[in-house]
GUGURO-361281 format. One record per residue: residue number from 1; residue in one letter; x, y, z of N, C-alpha, C in turn. Coordinates in nm, 2 decimals. Layout:
BEGIN
NUM a X Y Z X Y Z X Y Z
...
***
This chain:
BEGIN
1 x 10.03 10.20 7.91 10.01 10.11 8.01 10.13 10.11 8.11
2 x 10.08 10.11 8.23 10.20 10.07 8.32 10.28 9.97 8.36
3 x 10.20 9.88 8.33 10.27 9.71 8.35 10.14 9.63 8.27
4 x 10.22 9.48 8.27 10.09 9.40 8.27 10.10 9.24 8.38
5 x 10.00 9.26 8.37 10.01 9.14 8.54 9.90 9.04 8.54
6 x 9.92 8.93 8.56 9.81 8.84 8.57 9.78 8.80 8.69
7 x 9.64 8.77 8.78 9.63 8.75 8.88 9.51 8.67 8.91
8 x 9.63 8.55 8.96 9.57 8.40 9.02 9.49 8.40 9.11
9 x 9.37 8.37 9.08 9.28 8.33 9.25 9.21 8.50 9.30
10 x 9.08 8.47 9.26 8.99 8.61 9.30 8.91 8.62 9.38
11 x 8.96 8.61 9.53 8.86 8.63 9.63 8.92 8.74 9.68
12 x 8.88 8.76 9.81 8.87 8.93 9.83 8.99 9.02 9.84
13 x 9.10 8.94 9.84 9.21 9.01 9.80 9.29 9.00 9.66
14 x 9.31 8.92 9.58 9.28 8.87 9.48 9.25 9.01 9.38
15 x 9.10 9.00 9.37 9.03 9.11 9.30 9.06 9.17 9.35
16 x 9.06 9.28 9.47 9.12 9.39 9.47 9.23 9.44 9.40
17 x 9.34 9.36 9.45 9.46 9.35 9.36 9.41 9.41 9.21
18 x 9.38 9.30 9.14 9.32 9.29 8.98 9.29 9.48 9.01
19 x 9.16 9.53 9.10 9.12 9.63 8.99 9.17 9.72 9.04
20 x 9.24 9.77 9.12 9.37 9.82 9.17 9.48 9.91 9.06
21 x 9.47 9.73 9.02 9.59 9.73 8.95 9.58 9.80 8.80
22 x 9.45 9.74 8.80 9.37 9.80 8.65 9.32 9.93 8.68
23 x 9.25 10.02 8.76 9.27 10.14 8.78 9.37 10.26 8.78
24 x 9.50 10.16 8.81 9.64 10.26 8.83 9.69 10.24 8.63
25 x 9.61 10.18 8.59 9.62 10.18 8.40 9.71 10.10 8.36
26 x 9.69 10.01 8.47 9.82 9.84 8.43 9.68 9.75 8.36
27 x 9.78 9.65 8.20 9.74 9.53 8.15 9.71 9.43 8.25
28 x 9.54 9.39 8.35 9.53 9.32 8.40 9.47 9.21 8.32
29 x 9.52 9.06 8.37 9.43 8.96 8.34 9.42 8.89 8.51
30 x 9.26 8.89 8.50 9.20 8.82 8.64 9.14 8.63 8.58
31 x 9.25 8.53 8.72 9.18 8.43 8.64 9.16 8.37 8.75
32 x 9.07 8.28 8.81 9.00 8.22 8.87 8.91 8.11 8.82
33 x 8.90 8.00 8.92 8.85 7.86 8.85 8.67 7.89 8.88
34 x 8.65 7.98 8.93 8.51 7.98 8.97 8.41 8.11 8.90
35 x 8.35 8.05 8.82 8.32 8.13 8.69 8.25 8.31 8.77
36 x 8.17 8.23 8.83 8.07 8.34 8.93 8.17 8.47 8.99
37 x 8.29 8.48 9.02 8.36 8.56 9.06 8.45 8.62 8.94
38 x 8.49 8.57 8.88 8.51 8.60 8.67 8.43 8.69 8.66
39 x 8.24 8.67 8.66 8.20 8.75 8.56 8.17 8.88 8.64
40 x 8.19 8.86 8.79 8.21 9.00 8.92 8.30 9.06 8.90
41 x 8.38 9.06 8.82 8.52 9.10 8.78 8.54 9.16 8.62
42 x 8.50 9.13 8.55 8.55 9.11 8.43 8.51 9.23 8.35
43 x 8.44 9.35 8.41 8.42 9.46 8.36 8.52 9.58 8.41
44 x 8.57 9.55 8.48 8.68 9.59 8.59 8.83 9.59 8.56
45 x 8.89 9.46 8.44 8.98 9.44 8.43 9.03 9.39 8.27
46 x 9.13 9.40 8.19 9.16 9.39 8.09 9.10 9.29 7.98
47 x 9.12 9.18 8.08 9.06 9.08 8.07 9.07 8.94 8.19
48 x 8.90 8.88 8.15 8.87 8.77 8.25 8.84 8.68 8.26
49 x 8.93 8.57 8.27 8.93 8.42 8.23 8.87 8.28 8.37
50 x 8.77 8.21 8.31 8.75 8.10 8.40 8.84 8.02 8.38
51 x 8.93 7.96 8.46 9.01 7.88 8.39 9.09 7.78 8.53
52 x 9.16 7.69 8.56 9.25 7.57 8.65 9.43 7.62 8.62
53 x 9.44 7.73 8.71 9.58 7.76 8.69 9.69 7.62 8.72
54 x 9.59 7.49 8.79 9.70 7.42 8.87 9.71 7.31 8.73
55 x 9.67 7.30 8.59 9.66 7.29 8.47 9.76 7.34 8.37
56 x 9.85 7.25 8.34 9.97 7.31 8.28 9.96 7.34 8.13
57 x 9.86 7.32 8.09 9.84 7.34 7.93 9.74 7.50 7.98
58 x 9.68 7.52 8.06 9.66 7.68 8.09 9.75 7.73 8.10
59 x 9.81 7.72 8.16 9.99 7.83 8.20 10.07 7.86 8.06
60 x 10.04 7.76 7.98 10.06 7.80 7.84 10.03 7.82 7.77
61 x 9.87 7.83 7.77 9.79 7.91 7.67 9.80 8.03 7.72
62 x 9.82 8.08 7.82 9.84 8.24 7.92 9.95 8.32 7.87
63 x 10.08 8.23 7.80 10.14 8.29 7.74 10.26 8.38 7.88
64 x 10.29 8.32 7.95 10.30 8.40 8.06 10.45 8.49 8.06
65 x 10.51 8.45 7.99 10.63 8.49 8.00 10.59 8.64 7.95
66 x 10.48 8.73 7.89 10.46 8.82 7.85 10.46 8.93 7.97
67 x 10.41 8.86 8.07 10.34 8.92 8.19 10.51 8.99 8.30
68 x 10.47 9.12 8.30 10.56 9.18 8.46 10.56 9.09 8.52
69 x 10.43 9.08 8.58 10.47 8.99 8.69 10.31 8.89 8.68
70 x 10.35 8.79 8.75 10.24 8.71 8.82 10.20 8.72 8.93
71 x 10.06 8.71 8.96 10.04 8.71 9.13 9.97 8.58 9.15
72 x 10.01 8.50 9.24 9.89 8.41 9.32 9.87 8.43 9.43
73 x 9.75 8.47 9.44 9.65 8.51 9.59 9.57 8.35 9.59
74 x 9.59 8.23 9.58 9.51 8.15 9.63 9.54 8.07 9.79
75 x 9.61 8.19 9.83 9.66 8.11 9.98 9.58 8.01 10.04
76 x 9.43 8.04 10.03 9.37 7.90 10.13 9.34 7.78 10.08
77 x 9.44 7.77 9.92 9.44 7.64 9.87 9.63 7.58 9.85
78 x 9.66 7.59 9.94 9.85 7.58 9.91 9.89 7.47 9.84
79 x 9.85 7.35 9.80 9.89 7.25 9.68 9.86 7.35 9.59
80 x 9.77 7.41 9.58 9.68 7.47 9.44 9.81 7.62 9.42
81 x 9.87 7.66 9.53 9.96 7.75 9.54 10.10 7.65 9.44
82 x 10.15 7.58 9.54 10.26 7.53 9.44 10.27 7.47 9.31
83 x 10.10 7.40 9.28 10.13 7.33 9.19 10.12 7.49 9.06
84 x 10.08 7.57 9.06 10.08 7.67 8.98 10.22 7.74 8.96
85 x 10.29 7.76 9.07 10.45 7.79 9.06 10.49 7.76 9.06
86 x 10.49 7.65 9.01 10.56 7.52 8.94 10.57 7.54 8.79
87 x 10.45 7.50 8.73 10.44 7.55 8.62 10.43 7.70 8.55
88 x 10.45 7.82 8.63 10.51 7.92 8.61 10.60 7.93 8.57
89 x 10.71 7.86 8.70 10.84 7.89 8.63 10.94 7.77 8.52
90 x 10.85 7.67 8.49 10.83 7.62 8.40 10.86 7.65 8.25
91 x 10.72 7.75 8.29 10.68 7.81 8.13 10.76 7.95 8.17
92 x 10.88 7.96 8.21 10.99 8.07 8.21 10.84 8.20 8.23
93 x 10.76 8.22 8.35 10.77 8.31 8.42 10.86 8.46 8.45
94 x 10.83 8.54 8.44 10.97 8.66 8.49 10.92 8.66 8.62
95 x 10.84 8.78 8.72 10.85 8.74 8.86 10.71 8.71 8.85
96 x 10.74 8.61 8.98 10.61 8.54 9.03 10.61 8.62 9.18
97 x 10.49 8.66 9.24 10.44 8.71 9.38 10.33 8.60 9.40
98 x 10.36 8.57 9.54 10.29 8.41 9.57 10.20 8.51 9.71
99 x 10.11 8.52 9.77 10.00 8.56 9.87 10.03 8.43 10.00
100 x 10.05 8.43 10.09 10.04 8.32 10.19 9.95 8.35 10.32
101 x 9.98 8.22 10.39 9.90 8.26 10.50 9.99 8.24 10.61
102 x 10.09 8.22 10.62 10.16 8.20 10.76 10.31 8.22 10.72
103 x 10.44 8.24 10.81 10.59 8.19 10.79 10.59 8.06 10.75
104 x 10.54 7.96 10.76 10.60 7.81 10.72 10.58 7.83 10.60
105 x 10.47 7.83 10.53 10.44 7.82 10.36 10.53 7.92 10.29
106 x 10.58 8.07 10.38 10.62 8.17 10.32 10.77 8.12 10.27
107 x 10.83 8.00 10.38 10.93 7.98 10.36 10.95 7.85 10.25
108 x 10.84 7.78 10.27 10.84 7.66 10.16 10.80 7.74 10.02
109 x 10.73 7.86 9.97 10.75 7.92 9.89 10.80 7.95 9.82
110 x 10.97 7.99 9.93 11.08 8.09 9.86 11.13 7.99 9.78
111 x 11.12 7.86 9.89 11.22 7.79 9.85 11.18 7.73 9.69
112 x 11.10 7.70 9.66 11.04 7.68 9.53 11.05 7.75 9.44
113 x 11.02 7.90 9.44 11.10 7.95 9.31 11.05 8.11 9.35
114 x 10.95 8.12 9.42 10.87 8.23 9.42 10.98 8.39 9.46
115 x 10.96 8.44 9.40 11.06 8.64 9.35 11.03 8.69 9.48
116 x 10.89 8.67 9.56 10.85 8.77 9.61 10.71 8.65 9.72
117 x 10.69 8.70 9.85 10.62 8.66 9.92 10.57 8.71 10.01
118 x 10.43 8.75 10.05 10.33 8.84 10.10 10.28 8.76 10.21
119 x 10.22 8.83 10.33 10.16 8.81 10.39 10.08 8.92 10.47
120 x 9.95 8.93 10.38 9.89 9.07 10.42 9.81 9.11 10.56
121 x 9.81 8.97 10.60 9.76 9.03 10.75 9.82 9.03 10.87
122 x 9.98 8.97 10.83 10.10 9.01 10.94 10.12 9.12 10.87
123 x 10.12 9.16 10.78 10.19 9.32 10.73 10.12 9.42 10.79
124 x 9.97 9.39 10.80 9.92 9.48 10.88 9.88 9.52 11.06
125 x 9.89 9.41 11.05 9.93 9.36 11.22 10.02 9.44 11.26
126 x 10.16 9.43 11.19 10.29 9.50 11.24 10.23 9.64 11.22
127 x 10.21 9.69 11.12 10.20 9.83 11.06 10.12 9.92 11.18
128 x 9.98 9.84 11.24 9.89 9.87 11.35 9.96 9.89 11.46
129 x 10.10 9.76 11.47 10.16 9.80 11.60 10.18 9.89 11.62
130 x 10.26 9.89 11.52 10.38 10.05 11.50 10.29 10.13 11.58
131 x 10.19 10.17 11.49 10.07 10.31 11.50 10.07 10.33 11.64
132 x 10.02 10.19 11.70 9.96 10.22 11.79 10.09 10.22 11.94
133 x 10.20 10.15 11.89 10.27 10.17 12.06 10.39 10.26 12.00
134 x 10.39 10.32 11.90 10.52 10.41 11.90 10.41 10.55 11.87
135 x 10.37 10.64 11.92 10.34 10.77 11.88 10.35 10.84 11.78
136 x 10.50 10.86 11.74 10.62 10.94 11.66 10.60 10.91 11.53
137 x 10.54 10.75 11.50 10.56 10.69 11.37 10.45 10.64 11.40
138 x 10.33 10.74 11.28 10.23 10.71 11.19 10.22 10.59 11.11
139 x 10.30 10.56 11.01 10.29 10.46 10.94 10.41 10.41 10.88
140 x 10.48 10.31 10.83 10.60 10.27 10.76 10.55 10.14 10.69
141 x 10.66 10.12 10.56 10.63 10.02 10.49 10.74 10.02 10.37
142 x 10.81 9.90 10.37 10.89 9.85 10.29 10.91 9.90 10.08
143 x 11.03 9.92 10.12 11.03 9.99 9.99 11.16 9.96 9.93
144 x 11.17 9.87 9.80 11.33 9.84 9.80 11.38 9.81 9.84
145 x 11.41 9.77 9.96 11.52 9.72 10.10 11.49 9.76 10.21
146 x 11.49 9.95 10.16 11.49 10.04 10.26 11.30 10.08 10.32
147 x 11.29 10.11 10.42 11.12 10.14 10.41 11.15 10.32 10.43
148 x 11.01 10.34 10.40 10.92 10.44 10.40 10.85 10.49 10.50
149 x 10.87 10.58 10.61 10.83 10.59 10.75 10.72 10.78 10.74
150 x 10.62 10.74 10.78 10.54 10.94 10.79 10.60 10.92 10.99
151 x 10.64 11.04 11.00 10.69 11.03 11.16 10.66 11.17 11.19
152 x 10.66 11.17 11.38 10.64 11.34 11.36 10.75 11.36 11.45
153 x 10.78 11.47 11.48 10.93 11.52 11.49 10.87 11.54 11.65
154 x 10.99 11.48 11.74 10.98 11.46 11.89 11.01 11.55 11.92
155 x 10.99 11.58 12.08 11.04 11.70 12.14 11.26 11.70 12.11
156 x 11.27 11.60 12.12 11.42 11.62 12.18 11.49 11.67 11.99
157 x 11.38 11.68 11.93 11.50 11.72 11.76 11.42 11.89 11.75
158 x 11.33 11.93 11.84 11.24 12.02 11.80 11.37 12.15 11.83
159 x 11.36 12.24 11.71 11.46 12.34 11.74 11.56 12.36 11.67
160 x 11.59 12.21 11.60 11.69 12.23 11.50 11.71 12.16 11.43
161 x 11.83 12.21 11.34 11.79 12.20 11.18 11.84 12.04 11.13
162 x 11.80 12.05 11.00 11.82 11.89 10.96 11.93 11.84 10.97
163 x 12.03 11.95 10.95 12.18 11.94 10.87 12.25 11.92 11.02
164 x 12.21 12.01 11.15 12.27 11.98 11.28 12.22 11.86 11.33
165 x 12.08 11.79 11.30 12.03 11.66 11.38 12.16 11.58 11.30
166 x 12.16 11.60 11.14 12.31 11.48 11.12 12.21 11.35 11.05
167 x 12.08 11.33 11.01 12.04 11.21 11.06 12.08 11.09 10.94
168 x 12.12 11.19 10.80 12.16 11.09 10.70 12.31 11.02 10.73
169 x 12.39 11.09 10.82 12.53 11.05 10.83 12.54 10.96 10.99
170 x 12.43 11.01 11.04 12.47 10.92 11.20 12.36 10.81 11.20
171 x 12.27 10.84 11.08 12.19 10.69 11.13 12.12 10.62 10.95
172 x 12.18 10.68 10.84 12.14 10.68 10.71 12.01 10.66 10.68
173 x 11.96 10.79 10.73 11.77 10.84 10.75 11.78 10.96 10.65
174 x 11.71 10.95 10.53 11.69 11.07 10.48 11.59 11.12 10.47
175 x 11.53 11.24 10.49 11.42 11.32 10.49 11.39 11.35 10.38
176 x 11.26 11.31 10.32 11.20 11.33 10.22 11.11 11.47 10.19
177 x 11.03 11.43 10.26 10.89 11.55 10.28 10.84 11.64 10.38
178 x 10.83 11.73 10.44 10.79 11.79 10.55 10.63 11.90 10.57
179 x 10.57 11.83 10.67 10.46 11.95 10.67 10.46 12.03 10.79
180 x 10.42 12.11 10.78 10.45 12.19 10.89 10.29 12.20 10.97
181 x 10.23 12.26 11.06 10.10 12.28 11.11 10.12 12.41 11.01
182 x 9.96 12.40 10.92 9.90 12.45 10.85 9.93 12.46 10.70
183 x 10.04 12.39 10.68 10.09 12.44 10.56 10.12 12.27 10.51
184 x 10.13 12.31 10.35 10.10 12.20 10.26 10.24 12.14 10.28
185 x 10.21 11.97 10.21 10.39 11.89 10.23 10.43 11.93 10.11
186 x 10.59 11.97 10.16 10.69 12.02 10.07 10.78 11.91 10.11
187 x 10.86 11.91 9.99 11.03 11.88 9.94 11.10 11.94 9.97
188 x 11.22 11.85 10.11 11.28 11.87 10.15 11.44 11.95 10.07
189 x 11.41 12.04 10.02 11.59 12.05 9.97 11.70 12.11 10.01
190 x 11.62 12.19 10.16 11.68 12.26 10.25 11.74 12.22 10.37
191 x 11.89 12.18 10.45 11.88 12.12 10.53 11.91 12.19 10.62
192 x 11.90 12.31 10.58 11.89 12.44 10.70 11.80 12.46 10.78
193 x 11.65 12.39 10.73 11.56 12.40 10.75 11.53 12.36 10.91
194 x 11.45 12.42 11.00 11.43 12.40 11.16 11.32 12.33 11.16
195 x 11.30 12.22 11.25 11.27 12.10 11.26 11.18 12.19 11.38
196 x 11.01 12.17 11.43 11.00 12.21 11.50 10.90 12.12 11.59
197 x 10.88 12.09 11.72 10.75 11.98 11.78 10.68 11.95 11.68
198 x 10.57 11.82 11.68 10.48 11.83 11.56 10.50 11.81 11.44
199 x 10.58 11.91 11.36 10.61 11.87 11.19 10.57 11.70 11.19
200 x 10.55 11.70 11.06 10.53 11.56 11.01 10.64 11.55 10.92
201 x 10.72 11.44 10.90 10.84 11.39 10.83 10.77 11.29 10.71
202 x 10.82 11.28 10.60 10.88 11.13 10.59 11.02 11.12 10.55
203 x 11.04 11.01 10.54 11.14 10.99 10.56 11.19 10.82 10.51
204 x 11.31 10.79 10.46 11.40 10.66 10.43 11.49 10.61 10.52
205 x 11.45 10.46 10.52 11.60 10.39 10.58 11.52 10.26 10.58
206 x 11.63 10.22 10.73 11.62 10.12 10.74 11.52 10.09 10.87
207 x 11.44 9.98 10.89 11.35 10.02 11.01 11.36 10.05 11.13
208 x 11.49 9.94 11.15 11.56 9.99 11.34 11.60 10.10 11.35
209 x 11.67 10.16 11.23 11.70 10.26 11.25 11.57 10.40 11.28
210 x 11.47 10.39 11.18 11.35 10.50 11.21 11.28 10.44 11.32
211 x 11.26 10.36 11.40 11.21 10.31 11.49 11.30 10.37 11.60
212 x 11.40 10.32 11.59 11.48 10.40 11.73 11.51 10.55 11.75
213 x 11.50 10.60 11.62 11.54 10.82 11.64 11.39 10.81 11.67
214 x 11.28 10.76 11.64 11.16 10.80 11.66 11.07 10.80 11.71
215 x 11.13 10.68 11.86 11.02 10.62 11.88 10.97 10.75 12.01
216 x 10.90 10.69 12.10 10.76 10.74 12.16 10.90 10.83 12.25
***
């Protein structure tokens, strides 16, 4: 197994998550107060419980302190959000991932106890931005601190090599992967290597930073 995870609240993000999660060969438990979406689920995932997370004698029959992590996706019930991360970290929780719908709750969240806080439809909002008003940069996304950028290599770097652009020492961007037109993505281990129009990158840092060598 890869992990094991339990996941609060099953509506359409929710379950995904769950079988996601249970596809990639993680211990899921999916629990939800609404049986009808339990038993839509429950062939899908480790195991599937109808049950009132906002119920503190559930949070400890759940045994939770076993679990990687926790998720609650019940964002469009936010009492029903805290009163469960409450008694998570309670019942000594390890990390909790709390799902929101806006910055104000994201921040009334943190402040509560929550490891970790999502908001999937500004995540994708920005991500769309990116795509669509910078050219250069296909897609990026947070990773550890640092994010994760696919970029394609502008006219003004076309020509030369990784090691002359400089870009780990003048702007701490490291090149991961490279494709070239026609040919498969390879591992970068060469920094000799000539950068040409086109190529596709990826690449590590920080966002202002691949945002600004990259942009349009």
């Amino acid at each position: 197994m890869k992990g094991s995870y339990a996941v609060f609240g099953l509506g359409g993000f929710g379950a995904r998550l769950a079988e996601e999660l249970s596809g990639n060969g993680c211990d899921v438990v999916a629990v939800d107060i609404d049986s009808d979406l339990v038993m839509t689920i429950k062939d899908s995932v480790t195991k599937a419980l109808t049950a009132d997370v906002t119920n503190p004698d559930v949070i400890k029959e759940l045994g939770v302190k076993k679990f990687d992590g926790v998720i609650l996706c019940m964002s469009n019930h936010f009492e029903a959000q805290i009163l469960a991360l409450n008694f998570l970290k309670q019942e000594g929780a390890g990390k909790v991932i709390v799902k929101t719908n806006n910055p104000v709750q994201k921040r009334i969240l943190l402040r509560l106890g929550a490891d970790e806080v999502i908001e999937p439809e500004q995540d994708v909002a920005e991500r769309l931005a990116r795509k669509l008003s910078m050219d250069n940069i296909r897609d990026m996304f947070e990773f550890k601190g640092s994010f994760i950028a696919d970029v394609v290599v502008p006219e003004t770097m076309g020509g030369r090599s990784i090691k002359e652009l400089d870009l780990r020492n003048k702007f701490n961007i490291t090149v991961l992967l490279i494709k070239k037109p026609g040919s498969g993505i390879e591992t970068v281990w060469n920094p000799d290597i000539i950068l040409n129009t086109g190529d596709q990158l990826t690449v590590i840092g920080q966002e202002k930073a691949i945002m600004n060598v990259f942009k349009k």
